[in-house]
C-alpha positions as CSV (number, residue, x, y, z in Angstrom):
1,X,-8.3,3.0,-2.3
2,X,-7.8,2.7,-6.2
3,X,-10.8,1.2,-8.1
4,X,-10.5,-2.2,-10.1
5,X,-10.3,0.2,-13.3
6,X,-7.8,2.4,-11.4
7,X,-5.7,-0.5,-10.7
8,X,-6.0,-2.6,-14.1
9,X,-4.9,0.8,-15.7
10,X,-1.7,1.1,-14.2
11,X,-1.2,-2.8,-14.2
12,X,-1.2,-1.9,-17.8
13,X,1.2,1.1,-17.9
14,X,3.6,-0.9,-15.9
15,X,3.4,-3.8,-18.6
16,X,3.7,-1.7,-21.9
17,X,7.0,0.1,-19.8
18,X,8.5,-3.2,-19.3
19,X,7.5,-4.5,-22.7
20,X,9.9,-1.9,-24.5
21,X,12.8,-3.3,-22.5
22,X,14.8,0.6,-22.1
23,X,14.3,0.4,-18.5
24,X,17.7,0.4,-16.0
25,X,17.6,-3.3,-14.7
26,X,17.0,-2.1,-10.7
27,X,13.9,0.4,-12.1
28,X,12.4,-2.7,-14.5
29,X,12.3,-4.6,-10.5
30,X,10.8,-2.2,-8.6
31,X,8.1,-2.1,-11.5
32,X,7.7,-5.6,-11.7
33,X,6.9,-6.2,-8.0
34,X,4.5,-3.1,-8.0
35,X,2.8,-5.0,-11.2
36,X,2.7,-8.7,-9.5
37,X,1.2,-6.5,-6.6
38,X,-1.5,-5.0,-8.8
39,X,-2.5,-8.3,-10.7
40,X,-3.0,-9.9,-7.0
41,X,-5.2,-6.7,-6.4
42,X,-7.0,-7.1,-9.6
43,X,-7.5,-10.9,-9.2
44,X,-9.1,-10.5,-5.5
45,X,-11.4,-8.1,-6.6
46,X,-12.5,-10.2,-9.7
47,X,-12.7,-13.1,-6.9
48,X,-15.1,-11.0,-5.1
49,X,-17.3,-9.8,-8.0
50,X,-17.8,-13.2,-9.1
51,X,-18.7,-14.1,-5.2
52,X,-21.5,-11.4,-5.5
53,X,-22.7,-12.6,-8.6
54,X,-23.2,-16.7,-7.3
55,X,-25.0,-14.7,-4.2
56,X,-27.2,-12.7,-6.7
57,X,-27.9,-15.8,-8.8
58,X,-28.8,-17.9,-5.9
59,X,-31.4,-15.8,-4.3
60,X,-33.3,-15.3,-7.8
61,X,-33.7,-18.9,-8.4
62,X,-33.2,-20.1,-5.0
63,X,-30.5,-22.9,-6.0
64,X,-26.7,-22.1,-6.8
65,X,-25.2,-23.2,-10.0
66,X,-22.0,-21.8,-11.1
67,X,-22.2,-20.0,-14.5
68,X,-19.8,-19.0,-16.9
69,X,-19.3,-15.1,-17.1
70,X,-20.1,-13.7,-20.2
71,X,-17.2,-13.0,-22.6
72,X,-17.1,-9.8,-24.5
């Protein structure tokens, strides 16, 4: 199974391809559907991480309060 990084990686490849718009119109598809596949990959695994972190957060403190993720 491809890591988050593994995935967002080619999620990215796929996007600069279909960003430069040389692409035959049946091969730009096929990469679209394997991107919209990887960004539902990507967003279940973000989904999950943030799950973990609520967890982690609640059993230091003992209550649960949502908190903003740090932005880089």
């Amino acid at each position: 199974m491809a890591t988050f990084e593994d995935s967002l990686k080619q999620l990215e490849t796929i996007v600069g391809q279909l960003e430069k718009g040389d692409l035959p119109l049946e091969e730009s598809l096929k990469l679209f559907e394997e991107g919209m596949r990887l960004s539902a990959v990507c967003k279940e695994e973000l989904e999950a991480a943030e799950g973990k972190v609520q967890i982690l957060l609640k059993q230091r403190d003992g209550s649960m309060k949502a908190e903003p993720f740090p932005q880089k």
